[in-house]
C-alpha positions as CSV (number, residue, x, y, z in Angstrom):
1,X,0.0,0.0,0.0
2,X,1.3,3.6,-0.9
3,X,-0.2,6.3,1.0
4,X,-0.1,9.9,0.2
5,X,-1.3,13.3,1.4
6,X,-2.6,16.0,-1.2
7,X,-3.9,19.2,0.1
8,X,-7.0,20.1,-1.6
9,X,-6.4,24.0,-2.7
10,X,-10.1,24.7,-3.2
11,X,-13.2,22.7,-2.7
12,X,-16.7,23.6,-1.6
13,X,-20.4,22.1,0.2
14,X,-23.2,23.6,-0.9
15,X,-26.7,22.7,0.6
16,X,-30.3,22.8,2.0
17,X,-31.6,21.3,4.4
18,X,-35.3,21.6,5.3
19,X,-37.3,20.2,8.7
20,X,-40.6,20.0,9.2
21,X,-43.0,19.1,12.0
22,X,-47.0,19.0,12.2
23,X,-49.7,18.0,14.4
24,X,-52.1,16.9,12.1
25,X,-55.1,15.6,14.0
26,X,-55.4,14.8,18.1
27,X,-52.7,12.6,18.8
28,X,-50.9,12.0,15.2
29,X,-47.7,14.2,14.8
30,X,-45.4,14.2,12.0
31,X,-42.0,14.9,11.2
32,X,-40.1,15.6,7.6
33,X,-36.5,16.6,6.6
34,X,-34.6,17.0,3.7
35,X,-31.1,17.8,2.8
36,X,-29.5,18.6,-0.5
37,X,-25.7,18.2,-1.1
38,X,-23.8,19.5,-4.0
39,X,-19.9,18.5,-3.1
40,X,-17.2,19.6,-5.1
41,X,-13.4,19.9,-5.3
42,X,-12.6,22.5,-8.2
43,X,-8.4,22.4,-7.7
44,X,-5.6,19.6,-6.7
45,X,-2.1,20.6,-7.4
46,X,0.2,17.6,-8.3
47,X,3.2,18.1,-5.8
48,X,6.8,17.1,-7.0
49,X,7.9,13.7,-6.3
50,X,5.0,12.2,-5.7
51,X,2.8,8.9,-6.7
52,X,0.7,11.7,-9.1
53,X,4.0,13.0,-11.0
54,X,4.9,11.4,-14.0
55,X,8.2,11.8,-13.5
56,X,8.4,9.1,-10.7
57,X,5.5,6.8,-11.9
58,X,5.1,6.5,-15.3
59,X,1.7,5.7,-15.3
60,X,0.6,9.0,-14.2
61,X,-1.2,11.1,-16.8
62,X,-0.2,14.1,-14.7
63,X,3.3,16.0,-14.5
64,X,4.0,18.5,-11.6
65,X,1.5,21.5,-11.4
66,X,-1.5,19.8,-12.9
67,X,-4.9,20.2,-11.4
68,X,-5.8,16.5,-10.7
69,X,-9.1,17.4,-9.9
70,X,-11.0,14.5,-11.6
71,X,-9.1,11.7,-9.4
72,X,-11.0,12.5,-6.1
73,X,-14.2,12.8,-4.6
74,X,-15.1,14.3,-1.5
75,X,-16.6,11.3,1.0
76,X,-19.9,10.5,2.7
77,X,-21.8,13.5,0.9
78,X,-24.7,12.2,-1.1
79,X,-26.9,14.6,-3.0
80,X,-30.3,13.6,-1.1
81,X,-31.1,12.5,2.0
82,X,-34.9,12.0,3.6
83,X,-36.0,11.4,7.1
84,X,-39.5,10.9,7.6
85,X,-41.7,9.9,10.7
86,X,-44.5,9.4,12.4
87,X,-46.0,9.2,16.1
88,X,-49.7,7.9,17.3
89,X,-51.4,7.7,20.6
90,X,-53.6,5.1,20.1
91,X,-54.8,5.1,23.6
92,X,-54.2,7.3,26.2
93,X,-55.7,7.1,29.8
94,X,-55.0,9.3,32.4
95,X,-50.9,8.5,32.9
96,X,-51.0,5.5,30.9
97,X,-49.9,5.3,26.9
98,X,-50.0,3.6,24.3
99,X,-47.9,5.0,21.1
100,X,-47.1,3.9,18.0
101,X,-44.2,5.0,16.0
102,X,-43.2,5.0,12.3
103,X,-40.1,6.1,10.6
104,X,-38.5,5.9,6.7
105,X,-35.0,6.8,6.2
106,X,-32.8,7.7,2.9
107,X,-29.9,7.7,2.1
108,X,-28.2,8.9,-1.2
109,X,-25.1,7.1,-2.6
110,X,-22.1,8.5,-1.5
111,X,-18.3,7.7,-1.3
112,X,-16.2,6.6,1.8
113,X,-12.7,7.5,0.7
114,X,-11.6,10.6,-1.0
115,X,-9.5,8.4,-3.8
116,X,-12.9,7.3,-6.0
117,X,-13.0,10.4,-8.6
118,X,-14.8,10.5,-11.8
119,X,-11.7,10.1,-13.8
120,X,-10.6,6.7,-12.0
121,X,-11.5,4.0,-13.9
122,X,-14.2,1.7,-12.2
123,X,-14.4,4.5,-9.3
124,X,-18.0,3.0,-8.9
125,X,-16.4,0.0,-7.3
126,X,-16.0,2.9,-4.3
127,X,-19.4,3.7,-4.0
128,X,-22.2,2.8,-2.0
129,X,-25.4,2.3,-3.2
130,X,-28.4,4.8,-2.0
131,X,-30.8,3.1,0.4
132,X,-33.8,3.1,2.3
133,X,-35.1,2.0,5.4
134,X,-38.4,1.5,7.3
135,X,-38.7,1.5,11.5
136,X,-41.5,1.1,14.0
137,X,-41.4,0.8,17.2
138,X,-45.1,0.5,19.6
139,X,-44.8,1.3,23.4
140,X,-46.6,1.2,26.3
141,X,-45.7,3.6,29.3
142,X,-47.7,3.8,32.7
143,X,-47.1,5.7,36.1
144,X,-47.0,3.5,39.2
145,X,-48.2,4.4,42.4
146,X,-44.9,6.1,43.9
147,X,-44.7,8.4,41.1
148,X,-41.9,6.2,39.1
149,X,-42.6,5.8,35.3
150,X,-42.5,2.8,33.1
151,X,-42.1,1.6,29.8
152,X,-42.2,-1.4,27.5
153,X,-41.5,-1.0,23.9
154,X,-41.4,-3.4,20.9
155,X,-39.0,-2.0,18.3
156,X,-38.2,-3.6,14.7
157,X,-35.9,-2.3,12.7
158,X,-35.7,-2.8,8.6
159,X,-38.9,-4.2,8.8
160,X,-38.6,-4.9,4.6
161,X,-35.6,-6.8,5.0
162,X,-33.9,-4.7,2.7
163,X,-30.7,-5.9,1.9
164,X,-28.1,-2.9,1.6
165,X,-24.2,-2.5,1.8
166,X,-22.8,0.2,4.6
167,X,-19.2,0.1,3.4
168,X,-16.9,-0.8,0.8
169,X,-13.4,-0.6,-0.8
170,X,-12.5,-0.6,-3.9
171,X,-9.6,-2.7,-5.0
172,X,-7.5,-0.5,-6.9
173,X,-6.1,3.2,-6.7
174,X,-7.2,6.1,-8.7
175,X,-4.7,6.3,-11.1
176,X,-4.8,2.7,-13.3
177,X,-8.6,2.4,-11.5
178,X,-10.3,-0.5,-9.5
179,X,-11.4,-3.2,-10.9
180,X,-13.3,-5.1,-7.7
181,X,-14.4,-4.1,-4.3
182,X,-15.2,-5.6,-0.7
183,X,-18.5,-4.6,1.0
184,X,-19.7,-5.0,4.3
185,X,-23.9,-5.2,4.6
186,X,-26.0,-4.0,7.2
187,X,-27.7,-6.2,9.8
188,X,-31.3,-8.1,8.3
189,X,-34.2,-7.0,10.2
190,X,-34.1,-7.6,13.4
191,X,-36.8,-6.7,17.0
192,X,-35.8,-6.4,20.1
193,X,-37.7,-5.6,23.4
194,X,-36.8,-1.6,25.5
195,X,-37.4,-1.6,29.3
196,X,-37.1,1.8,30.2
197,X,-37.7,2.6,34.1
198,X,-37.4,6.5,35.1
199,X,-37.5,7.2,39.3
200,X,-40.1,9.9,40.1
């Protein structure tokens, strides 16, 4: 493995991001967000004497002062990401609860390493795939007679079983490109069981 540090002379983030919450009807509350991405790195000088100059490898396309640009990416910024969810009280009586929660998650592809630039050959070997998941969770919460609260909640999360990769590395370098990668995948769906006990 060769291993090299460039300094990026001039990149920029640009966004929106966008929240929103409402109480529709009694006892049903919502939740929305959005955020908008637009990643760039406009300028990489090739330093002397380095893997990028052409003078020490050969199979560089770049010589000393270039803008290499093209050959990087800047990591975990996708263009679009979406968070929604929702919250009902099915049954409320006095103290005691009983809620229901929904939630949908997105995520937009996105890189993990800076390496995986447009002009590297096979630089989607880097990238992992956009994605989106589905939660619930229903919970039951009661006050008992010393003033201590209670609750019992059944959570599931992917509930669709959707089969998605969290990382993965490319098996290459972005200068004669990948050509295979490694991924790891998230967890299937999976429940679980929440005892929370608060003291009054």
């Amino acid at each position: 493995t060769i291993q090299g540090i460039f300094n990026a002379g001039s990149a920029a983030i640009r966004g929106i991001e966008v929240d929103l919450q409402a109480s529709l009807v009694e006892n049903l509350s919502v939740t929305a967000s959005y955020s908008y991405l637009d990643a760039s790195i406009d300028r990489i000088d090739v330093p002397p004497d380095s893997t990028f100059d052409s003078a020490r490898n050969p199979a560089s396309p770049y010589s000393v002062g270039d803008n290499a640009k093209d050959a990087f990416v800047i990591p975990f910024s996708p263009k679009h990401s979406v968070d929604l969810g929702a919250d009902y009280t099915m049954l409320r009586r006095g103290a005691d609860s009983l809620t229901l929660h929904l939630d949908y998650q997105y995520h937009g592809g996105s890189y993990q390493l800076p390496t995986y630039g447009p002009a590297a050959h096979g630089h989607n070997f880097g990238r992992v795939p956009s994605y989106g998941l589905f939660n619930g969770r229903l919970a039951i919460a009661t006050t008992l007679p010393q003033g201590d609260r209670v609750s019992l909640s059944l959570w599931g999360k992917n509930l669709f079983n959707k089969e998605h990769i969290i990382s993965v590395l490319g098996n290459g370098n972005n200068l004669t490109g990948f050509s295979s990668s490694a991924a790891a995948w998230a967890p299937p769906r999976s429940y679980g069981v929440t005892i929370t006990y608060e003291y009054g």
